[in-house]
C-alpha positions, 0 to 999 in steps of 0.5 A, a space after each residue: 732260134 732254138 735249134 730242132 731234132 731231125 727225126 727221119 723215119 717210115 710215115 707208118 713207124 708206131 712210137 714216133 707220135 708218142 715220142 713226138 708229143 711227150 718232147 714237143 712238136 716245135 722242137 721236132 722236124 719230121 722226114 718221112 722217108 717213104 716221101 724223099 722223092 718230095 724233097 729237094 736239096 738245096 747247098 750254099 756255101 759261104 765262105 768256109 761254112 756249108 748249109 744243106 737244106 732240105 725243102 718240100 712244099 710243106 716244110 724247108 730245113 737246114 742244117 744250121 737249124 738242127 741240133 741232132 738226127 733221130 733215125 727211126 725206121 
């Protein structure tokens, strides 16, 4: 699995599309941040190691998942 990039921005921030295209949309996850209250976190802890995902009805993430954090406001 290739690690992803977590772009965390405004749903109306103009140059996120373009950057999205231009890198590929499988290697993005996109958070809106006028849309956090649809997201649940969820921590498991495993041994020495923590995950915290973040899940909605569209889409889940961890944080095993991502390589680097994009925020755009």
């Amino acid at each position: 699995m290739r690690k992803k990039i977590l772009v965390v921005t405004s749903a109306e921030e103009p140059n996120v599309p373009d950057v999205l295209s231009f890198l590929g949309e499988e290697e993005i996850v996109r958070i809106n941040t006028d849309s956090l209250g649809d997201y649940r976190v969820i921590l498991r802890a495993k041994g020495s190691e923590i995950d915290i995902e973040l899940t909605s009805d569209q889409k889940s993430v961890g944080s095993s998942e991502i390589k680097s954090i994009w925020y755009r406001r």
